[in-house]
NUSE-760367 format. One record per residue: residue in three letters; x, y, z of N, C-alpha, C, O in turn. Coordinates in steps of 0.1 Angstrom, whole numbers, plus 5000, padded with zeros to 4 digits. Example, Ala and Ser with C-alpha at 12.3 -4.5 7.8 and 13.67 -1.06 7.14 Angstrom:
residues 2
ALA513249435078512349555078513249675078514249675085
SER512849785071513749895071512950005079513450115080
//
This chain:
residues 69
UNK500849885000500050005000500950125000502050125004
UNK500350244995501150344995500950405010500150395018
UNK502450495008502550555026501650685025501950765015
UNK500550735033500650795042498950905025498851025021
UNK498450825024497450805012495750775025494650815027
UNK496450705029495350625038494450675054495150645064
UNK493150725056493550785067493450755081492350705080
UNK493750745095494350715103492850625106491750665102
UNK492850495114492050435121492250345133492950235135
UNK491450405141491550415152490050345161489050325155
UNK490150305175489150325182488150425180488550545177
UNK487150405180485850525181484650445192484350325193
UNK483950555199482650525203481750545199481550665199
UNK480450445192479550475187478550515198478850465208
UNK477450605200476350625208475550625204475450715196
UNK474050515207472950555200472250655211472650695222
UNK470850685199470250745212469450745220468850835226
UNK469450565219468550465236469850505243469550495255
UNK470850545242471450565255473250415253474350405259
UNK472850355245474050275247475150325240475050395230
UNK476250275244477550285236478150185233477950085240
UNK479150165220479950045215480850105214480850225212
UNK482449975214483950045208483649995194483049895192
UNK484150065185484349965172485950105171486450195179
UNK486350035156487150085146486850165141485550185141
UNK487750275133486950335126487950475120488950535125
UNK487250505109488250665104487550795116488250875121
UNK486650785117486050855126486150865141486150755147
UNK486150965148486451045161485350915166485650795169
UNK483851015165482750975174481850965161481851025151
UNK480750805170480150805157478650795162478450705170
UNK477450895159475950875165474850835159474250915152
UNK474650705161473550655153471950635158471650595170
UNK470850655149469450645156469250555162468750575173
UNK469450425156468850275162470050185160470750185150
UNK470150095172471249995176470449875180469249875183
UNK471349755181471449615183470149665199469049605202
UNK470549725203469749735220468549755217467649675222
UNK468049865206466949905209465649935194464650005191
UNK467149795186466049815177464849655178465049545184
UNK463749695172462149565169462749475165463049415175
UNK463149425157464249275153464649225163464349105167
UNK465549335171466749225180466249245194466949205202
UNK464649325199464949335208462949205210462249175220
UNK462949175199461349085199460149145203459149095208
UNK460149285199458849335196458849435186459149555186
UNK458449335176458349365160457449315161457149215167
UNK456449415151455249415154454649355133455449385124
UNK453949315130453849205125452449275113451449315118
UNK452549285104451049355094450649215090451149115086
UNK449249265095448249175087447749165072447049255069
UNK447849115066447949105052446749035049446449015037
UNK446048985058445348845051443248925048442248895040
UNK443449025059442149085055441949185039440949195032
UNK443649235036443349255017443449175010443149194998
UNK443949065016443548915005442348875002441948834991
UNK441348885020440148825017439048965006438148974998
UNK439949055013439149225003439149184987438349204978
UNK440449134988440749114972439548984962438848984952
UNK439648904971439248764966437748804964437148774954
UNK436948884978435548904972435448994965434249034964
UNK436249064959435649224947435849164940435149184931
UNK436649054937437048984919436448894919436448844907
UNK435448784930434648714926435148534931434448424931
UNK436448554935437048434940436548404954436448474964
UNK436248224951436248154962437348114970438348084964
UNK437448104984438348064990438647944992437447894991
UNK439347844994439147674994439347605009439647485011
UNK439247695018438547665032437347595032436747575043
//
């Protein structure tokens, strides 16, 4: 690699803003992000779920389909 092209990387603390912090790597000082591993619906099991199945049945009776229930 060429010398001195490249720019310095270092320790940084990420902060979201539930309040947690991480060390990572990084070109960057300080790094602030909205949503983290802590406090995002995925990782934290309240992800909340759309129902899809009432515009299915909307769909099936305006076009005239039977269901096979």
């Amino acid at each position: 690699m060429k010398a001195d092209i490249h720019p310095a990387y270092s320790k940084t603390t990420i902060k979201c803003a539930c309040g947690a912090t991480y060390e990572a790597g990084s070109t960057k000082k300080d790094v602030t992000v909205e949503i983290c591993s802590s406090c995002h619906p995925f990782y934290t099991g309240k992800q909340k779920l759309v129902d899809t199945g009432g515009r299915v049945d909307k769909f099936n009776k305006r076009y005239g389909f039977k269901s096979n229930d």
